[in-house]
PDB file of N, CA, C, O and CB in Angstrom:
ATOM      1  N   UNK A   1       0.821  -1.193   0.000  1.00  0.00           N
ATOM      2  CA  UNK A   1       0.000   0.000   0.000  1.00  0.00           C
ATOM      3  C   UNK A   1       0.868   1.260   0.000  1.00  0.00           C
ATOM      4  O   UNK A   1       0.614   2.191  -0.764  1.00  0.00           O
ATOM      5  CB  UNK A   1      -0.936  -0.004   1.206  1.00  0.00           C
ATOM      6  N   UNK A   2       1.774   1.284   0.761  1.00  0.00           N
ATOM      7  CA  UNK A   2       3.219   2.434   0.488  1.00  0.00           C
ATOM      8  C   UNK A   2       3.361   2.983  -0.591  1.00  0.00           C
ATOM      9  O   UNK A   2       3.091   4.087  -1.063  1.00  0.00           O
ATOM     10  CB  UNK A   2       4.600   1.905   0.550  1.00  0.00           C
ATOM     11  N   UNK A   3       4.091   1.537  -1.126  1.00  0.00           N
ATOM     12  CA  UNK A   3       4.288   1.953  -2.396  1.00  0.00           C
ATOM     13  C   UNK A   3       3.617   2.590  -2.911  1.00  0.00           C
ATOM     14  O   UNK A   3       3.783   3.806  -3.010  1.00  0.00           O
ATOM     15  CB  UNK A   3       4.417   1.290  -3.075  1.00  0.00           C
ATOM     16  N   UNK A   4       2.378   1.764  -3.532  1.00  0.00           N
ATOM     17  CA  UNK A   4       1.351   2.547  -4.675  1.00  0.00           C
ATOM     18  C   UNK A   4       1.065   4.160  -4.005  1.00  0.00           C
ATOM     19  O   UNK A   4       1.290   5.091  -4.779  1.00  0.00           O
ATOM     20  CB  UNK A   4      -0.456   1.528  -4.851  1.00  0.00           C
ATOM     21  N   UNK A   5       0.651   4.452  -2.807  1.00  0.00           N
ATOM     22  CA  UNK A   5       0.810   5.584  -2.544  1.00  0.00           C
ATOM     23  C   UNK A   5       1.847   6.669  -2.758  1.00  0.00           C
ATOM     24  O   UNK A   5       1.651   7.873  -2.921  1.00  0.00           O
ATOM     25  CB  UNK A   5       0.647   5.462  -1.697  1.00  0.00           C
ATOM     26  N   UNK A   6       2.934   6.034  -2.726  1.00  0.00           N
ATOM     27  CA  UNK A   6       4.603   6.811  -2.677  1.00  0.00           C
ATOM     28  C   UNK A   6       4.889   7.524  -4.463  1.00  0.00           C
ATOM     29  O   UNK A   6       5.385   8.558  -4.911  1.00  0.00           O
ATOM     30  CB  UNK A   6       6.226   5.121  -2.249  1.00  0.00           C
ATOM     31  N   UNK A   7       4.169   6.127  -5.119  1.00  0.00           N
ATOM     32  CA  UNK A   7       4.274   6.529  -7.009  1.00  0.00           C
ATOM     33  C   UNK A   7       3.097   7.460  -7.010  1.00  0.00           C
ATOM     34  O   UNK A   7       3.270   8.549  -7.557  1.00  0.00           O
ATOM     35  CB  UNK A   7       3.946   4.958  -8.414  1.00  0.00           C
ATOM     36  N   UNK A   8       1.765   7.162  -6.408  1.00  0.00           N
ATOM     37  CA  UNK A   8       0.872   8.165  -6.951  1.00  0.00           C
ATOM     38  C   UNK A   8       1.332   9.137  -6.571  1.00  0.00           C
ATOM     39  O   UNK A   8       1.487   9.877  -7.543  1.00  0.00           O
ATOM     40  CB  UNK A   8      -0.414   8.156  -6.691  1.00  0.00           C
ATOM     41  N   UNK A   9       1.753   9.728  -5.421  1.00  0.00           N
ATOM     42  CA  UNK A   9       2.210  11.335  -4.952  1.00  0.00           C
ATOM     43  C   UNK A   9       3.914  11.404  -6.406  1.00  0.00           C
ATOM     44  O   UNK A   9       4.384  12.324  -7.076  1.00  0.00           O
ATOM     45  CB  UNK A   9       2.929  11.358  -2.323  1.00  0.00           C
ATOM     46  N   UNK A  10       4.070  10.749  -6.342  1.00  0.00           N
ATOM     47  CA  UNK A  10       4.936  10.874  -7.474  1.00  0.00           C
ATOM     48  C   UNK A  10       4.480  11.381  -9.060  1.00  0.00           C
ATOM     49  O   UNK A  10       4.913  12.343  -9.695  1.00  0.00           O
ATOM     50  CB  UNK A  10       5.456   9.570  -7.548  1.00  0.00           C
ATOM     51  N   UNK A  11       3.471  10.393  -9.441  1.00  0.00           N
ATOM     52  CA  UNK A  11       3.073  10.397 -10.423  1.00  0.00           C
ATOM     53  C   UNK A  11       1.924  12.159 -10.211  1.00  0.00           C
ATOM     54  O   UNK A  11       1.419  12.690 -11.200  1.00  0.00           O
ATOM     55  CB  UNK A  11       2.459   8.739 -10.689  1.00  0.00           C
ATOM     56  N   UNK A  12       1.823  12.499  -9.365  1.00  0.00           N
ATOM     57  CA  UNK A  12       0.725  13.470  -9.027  1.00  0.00           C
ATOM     58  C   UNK A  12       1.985  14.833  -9.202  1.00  0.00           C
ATOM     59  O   UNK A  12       1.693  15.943  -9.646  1.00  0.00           O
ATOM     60  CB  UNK A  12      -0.211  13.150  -7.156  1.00  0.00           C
ATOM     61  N   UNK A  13       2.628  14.646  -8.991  1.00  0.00           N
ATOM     62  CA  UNK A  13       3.655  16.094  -8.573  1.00  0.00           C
ATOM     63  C   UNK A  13       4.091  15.715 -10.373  1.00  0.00           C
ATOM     64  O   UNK A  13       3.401  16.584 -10.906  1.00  0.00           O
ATOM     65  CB  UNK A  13       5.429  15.939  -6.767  1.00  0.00           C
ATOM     66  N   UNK A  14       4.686  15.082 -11.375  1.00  0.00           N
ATOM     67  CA  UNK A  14       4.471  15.073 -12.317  1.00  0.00           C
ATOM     68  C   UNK A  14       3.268  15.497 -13.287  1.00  0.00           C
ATOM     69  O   UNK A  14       3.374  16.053 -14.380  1.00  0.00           O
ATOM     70  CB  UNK A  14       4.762  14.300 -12.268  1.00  0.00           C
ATOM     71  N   UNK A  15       2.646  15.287 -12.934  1.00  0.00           N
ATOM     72  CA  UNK A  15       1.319  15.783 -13.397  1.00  0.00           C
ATOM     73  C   UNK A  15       1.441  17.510 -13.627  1.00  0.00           C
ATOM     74  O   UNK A  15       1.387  18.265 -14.597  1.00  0.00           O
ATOM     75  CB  UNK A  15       0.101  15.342 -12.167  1.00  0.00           C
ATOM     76  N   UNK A  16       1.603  17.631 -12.388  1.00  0.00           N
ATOM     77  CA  UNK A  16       2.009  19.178 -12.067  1.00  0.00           C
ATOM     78  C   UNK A  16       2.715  19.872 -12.533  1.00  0.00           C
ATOM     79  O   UNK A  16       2.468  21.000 -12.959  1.00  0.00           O
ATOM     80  CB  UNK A  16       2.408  19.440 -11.161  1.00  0.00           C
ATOM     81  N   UNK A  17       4.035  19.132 -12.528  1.00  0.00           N
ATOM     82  CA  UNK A  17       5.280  19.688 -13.474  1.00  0.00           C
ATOM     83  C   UNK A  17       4.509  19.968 -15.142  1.00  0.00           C
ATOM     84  O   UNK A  17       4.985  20.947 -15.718  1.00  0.00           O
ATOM     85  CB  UNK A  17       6.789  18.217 -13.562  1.00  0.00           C
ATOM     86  N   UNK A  18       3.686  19.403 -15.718  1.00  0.00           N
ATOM     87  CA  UNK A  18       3.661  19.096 -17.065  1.00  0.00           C
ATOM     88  C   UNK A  18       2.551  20.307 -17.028  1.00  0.00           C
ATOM     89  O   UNK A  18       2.510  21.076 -17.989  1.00  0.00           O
ATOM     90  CB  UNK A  18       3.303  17.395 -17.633  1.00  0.00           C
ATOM     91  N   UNK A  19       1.725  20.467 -16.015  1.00  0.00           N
ATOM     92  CA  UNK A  19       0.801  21.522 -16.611  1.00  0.00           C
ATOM     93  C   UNK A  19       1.567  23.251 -16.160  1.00  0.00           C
ATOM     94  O   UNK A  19       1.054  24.321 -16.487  1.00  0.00           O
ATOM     95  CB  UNK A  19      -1.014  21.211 -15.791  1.00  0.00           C
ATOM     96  N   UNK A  20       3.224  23.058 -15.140  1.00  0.00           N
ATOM     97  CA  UNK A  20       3.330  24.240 -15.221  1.00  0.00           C
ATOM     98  C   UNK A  20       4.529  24.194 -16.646  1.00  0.00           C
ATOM     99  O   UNK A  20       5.055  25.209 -17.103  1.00  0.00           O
ATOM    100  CB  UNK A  20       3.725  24.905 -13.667  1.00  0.00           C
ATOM    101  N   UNK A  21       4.819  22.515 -17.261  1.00  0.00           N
ATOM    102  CA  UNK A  21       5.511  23.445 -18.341  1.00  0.00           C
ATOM    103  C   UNK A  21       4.698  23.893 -19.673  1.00  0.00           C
ATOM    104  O   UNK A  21       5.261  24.256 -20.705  1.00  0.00           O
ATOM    105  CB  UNK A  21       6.785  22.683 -18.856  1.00  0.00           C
ATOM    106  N   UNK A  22       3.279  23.813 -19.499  1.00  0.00           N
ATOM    107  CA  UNK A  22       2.102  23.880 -20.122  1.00  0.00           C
ATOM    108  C   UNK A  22       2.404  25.290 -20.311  1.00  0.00           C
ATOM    109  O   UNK A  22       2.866  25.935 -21.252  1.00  0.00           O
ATOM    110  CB  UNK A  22       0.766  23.394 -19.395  1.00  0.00           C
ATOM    111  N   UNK A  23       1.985  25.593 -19.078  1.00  0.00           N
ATOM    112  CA  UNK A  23       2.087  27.448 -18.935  1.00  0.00           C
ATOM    113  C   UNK A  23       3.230  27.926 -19.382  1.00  0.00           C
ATOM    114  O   UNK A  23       3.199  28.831 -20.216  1.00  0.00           O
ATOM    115  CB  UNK A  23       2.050  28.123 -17.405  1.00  0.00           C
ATOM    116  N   UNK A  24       4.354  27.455 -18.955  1.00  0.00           N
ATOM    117  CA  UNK A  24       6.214  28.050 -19.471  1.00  0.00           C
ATOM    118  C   UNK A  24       5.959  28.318 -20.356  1.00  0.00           C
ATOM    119  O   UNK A  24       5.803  29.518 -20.582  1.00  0.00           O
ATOM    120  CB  UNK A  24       7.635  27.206 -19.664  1.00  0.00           C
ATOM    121  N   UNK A  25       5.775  27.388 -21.339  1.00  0.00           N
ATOM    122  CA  UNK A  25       5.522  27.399 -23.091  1.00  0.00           C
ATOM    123  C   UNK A  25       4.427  28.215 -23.677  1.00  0.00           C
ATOM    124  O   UNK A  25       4.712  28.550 -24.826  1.00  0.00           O
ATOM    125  CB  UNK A  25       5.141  25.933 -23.656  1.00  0.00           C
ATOM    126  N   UNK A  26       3.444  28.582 -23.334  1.00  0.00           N
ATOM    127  CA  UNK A  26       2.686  29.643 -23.043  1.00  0.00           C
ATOM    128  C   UNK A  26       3.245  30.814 -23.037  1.00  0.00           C
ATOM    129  O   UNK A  26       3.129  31.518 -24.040  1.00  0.00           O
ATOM    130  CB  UNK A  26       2.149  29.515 -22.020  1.00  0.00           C
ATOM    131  N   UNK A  27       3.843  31.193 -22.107  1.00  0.00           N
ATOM    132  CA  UNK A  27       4.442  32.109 -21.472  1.00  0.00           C
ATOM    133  C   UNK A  27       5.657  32.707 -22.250  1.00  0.00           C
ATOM    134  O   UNK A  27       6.059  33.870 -22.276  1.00  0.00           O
ATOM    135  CB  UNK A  27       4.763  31.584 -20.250  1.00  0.00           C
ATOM    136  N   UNK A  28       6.110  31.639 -22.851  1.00  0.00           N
ATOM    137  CA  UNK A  28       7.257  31.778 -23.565  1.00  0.00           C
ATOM    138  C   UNK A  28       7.001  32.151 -24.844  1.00  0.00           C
ATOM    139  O   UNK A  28       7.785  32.921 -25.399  1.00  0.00           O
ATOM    140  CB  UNK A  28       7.995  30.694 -23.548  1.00  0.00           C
ATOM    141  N   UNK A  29       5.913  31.687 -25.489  1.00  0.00           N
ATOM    142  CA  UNK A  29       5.365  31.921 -27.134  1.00  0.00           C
ATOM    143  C   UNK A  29       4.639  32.927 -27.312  1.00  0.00           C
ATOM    144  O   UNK A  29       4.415  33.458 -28.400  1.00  0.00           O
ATOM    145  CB  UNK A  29       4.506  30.870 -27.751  1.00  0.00           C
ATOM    146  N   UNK A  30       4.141  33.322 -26.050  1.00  0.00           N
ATOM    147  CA  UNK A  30       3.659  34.445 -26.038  1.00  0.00           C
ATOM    148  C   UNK A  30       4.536  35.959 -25.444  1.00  0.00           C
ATOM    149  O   UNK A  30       4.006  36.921 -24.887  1.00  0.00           O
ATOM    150  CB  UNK A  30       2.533  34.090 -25.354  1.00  0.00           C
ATOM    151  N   UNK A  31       6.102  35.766 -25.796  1.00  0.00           N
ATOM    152  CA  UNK A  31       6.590  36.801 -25.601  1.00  0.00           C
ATOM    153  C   UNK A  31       6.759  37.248 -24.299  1.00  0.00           C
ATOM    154  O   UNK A  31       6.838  38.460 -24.102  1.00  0.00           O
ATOM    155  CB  UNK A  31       6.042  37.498 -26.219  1.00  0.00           C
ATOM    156  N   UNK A  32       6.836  36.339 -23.240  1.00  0.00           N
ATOM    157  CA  UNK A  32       6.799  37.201 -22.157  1.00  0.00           C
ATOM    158  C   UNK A  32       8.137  36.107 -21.467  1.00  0.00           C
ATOM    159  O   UNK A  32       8.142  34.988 -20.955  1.00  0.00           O
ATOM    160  CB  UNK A  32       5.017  37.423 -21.266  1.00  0.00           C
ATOM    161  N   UNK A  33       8.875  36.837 -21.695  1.00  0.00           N
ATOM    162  CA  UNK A  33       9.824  35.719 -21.271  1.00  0.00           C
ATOM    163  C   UNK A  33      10.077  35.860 -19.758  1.00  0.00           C
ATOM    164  O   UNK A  33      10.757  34.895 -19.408  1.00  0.00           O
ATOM    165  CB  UNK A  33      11.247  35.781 -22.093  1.00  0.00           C
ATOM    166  N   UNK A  34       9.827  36.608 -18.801  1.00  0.00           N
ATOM    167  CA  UNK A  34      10.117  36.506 -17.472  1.00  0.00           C
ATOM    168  C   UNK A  34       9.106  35.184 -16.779  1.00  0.00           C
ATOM    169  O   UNK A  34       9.385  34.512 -15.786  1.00  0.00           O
ATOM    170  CB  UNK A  34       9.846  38.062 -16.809  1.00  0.00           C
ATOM    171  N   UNK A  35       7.803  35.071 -17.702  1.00  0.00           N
ATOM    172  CA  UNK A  35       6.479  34.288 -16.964  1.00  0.00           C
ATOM    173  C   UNK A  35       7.409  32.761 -17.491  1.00  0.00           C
ATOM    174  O   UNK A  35       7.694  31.857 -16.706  1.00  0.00           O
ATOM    175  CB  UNK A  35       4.327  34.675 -17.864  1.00  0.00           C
ATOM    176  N   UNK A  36       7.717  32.766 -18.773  1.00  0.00           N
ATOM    177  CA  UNK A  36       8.516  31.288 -19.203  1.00  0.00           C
ATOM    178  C   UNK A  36       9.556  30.989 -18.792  1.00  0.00           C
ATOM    179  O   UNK A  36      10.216  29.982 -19.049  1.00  0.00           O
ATOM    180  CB  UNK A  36       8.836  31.061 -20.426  1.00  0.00           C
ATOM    181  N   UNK A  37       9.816  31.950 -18.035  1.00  0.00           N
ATOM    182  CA  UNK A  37      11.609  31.802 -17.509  1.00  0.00           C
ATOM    183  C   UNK A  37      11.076  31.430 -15.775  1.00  0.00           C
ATOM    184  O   UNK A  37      11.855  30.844 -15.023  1.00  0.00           O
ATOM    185  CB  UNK A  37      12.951  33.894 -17.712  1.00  0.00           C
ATOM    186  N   UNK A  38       9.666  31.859 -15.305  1.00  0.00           N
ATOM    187  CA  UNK A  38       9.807  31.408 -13.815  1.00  0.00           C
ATOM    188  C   UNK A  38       8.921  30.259 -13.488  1.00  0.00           C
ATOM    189  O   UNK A  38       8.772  29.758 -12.373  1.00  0.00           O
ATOM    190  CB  UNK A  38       9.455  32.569 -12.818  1.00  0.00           C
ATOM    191  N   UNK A  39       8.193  29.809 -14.911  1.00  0.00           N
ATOM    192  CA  UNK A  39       7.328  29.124 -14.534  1.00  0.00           C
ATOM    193  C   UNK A  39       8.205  27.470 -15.117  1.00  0.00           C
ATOM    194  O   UNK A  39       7.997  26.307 -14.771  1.00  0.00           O
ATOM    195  CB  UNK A  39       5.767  29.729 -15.189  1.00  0.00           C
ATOM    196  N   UNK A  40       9.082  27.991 -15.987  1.00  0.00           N
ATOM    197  CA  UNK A  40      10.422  26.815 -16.243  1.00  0.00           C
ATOM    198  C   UNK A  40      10.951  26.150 -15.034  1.00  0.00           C
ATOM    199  O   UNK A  40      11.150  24.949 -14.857  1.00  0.00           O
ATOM    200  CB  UNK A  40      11.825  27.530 -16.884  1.00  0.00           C
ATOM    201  N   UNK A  41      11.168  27.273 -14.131  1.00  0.00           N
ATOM    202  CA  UNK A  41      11.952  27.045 -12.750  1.00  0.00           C
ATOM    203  C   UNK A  41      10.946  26.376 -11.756  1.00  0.00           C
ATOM    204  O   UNK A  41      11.516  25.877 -10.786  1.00  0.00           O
ATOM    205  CB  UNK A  41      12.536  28.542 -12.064  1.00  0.00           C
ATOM    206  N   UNK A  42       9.722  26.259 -11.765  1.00  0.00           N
ATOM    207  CA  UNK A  42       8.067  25.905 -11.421  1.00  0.00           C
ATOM    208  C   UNK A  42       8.502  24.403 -11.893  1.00  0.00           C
ATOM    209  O   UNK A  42       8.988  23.507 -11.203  1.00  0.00           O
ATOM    210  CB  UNK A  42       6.494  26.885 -12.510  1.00  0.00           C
ATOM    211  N   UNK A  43       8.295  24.405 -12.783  1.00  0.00           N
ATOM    212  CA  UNK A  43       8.790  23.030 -13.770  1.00  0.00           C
ATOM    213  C   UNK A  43       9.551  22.157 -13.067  1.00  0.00           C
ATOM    214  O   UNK A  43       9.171  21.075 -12.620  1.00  0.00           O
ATOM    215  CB  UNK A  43       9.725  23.361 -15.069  1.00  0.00           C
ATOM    216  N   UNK A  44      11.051  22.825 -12.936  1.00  0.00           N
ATOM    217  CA  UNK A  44      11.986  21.718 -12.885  1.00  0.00           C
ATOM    218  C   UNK A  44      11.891  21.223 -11.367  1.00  0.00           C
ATOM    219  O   UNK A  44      12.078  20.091 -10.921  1.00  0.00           O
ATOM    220  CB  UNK A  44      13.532  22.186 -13.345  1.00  0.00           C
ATOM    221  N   UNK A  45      11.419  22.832 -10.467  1.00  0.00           N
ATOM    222  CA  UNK A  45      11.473  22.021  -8.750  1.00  0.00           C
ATOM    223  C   UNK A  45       9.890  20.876  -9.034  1.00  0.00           C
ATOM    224  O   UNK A  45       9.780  20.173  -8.029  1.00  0.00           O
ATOM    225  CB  UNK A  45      11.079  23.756  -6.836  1.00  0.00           C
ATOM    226  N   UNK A  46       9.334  20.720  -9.538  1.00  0.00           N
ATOM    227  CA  UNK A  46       7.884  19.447  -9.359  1.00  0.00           C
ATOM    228  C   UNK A  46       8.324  18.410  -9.857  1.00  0.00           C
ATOM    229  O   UNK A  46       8.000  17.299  -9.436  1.00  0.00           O
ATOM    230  CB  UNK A  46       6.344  19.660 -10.191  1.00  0.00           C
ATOM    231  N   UNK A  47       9.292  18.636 -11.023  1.00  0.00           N
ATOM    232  CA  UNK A  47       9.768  17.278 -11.913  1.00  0.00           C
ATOM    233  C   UNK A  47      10.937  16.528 -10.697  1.00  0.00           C
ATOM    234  O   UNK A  47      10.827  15.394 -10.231  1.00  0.00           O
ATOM    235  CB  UNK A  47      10.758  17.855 -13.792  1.00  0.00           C
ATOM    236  N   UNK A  48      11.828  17.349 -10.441  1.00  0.00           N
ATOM    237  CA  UNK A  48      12.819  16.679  -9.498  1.00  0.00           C
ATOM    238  C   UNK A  48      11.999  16.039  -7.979  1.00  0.00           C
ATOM    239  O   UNK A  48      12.477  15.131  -7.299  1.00  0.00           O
ATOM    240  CB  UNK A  48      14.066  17.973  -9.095  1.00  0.00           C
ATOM    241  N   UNK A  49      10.992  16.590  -7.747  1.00  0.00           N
ATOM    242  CA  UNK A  49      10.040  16.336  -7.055  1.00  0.00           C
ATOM    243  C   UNK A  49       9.295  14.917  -6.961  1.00  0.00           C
ATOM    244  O   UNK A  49       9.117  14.209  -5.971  1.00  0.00           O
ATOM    245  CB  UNK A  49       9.344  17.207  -7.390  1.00  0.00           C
ATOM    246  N   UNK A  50       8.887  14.708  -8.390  1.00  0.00           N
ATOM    247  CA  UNK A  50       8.288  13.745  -8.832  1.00  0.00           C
ATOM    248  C   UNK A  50       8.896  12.785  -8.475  1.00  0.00           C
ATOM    249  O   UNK A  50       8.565  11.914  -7.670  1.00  0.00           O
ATOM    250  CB  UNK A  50       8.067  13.748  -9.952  1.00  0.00           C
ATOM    251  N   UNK A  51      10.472  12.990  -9.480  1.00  0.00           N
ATOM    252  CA  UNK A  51      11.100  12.250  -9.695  1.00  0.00           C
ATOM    253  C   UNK A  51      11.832  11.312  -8.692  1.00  0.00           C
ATOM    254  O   UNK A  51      12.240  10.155  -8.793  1.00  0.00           O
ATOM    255  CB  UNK A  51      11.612  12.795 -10.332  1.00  0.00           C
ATOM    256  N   UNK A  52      11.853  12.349  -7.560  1.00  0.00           N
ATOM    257  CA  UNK A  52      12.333  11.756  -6.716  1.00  0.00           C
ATOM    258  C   UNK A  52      11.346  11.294  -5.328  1.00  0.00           C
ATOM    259  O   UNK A  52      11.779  10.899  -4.246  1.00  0.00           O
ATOM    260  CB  UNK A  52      13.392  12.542  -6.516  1.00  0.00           C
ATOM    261  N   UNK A  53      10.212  11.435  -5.639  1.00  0.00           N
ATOM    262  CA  UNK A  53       9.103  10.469  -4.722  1.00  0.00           C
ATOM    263  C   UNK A  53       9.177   8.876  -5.640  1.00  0.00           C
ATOM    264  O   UNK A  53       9.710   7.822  -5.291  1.00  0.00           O
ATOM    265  CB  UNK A  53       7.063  11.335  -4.775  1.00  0.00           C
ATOM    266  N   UNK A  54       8.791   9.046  -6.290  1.00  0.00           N
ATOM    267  CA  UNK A  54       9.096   7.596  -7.509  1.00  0.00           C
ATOM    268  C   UNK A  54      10.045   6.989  -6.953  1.00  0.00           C
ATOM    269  O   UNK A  54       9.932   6.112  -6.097  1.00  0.00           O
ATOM    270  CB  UNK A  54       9.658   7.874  -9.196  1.00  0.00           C
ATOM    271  N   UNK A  55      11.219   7.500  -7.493  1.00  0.00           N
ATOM    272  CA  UNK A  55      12.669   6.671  -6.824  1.00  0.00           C
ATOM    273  C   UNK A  55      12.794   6.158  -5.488  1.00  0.00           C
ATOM    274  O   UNK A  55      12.872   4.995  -5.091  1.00  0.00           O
ATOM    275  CB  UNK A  55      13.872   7.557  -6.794  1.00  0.00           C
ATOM    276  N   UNK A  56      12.799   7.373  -4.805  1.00  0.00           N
ATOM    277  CA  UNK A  56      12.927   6.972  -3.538  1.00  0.00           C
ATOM    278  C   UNK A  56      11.398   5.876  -2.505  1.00  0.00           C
ATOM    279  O   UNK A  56      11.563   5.313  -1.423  1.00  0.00           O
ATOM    280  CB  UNK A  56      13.259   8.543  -2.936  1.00  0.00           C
ATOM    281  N   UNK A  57      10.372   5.904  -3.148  1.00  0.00           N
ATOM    282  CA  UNK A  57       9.912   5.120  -3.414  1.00  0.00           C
ATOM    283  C   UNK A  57      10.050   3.801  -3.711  1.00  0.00           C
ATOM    284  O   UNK A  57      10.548   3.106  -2.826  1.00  0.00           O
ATOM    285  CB  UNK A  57       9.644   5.489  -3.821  1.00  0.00           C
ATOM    286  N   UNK A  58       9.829   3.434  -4.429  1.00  0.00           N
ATOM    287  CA  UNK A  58      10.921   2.223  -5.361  1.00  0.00           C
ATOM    288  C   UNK A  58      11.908   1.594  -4.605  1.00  0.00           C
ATOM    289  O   UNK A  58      11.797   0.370  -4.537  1.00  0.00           O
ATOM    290  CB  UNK A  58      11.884   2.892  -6.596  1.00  0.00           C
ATOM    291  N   UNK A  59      13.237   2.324  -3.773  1.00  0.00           N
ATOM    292  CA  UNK A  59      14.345   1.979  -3.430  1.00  0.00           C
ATOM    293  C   UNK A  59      13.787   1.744  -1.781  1.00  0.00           C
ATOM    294  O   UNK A  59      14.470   1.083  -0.998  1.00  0.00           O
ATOM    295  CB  UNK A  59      15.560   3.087  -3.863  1.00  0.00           C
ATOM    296  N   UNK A  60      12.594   2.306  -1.405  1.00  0.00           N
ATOM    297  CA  UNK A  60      12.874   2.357  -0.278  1.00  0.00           C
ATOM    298  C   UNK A  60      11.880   1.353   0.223  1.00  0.00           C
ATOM    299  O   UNK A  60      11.706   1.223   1.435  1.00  0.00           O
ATOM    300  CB  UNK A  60      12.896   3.663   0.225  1.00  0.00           C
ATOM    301  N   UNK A  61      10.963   0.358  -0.994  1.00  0.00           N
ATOM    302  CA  UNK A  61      10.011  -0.252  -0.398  1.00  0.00           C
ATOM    303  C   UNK A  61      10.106  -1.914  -1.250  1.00  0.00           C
ATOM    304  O   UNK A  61       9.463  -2.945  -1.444  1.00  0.00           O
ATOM    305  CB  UNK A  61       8.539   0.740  -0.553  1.00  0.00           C
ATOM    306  N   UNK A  62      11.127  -1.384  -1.480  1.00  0.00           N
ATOM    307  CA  UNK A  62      11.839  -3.023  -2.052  1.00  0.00           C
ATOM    308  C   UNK A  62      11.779  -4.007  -1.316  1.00  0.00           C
ATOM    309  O   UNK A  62      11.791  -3.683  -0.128  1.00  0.00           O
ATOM    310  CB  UNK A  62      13.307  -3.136  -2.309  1.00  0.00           C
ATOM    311  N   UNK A  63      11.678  -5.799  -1.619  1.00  0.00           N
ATOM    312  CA  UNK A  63      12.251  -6.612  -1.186  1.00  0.00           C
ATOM    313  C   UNK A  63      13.672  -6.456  -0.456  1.00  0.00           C
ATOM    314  O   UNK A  63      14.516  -5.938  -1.186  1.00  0.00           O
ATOM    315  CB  UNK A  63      12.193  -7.273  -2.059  1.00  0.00           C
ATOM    316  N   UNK A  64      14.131  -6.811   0.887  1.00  0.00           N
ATOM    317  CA  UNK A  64      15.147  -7.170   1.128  1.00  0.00           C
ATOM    318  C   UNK A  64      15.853  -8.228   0.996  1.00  0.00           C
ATOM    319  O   UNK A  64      15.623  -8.755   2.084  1.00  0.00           O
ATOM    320  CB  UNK A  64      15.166  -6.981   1.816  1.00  0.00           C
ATOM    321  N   UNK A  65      16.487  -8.868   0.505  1.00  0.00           N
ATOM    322  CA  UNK A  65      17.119 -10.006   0.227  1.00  0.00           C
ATOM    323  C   UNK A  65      18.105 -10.767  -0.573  1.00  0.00           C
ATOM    324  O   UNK A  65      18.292 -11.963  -0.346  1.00  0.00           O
ATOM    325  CB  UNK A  65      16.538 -10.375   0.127  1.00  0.00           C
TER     326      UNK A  65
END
């Protein structure tokens, strides 16, 4: 039950990342480069976020043996 909980908050903060690089790109095509330049930085802290509920996840609810 961990687990699957540990990936969904994972898989959920991904989610997140993708709709703020939704906006970046937005933000960015539409000429406003300070909104694509902070909502990039939005981006990468949810993705490393993600990324690292997943993992650490994963590593931390393994079989021992």
């Amino acid at each position: 039950m961990k687990k699957a909980l540990g990936v969904l908050a994972g898989l959920a903060l991904l989610a997140l990342a993708a709709g703020a690089f939704r906006t970046a790109w937005t933000g960015w095509a539409g000429g406003h480069g300070d909104v694509g330049f902070w909502w990039t930085v939005i981006t990468c802290f949810l993705a490393a976020a993600g990324v690292g509920a997943v993992v650490g996840t994963v590593i931390h609810t393994r079989e021992r043996g």
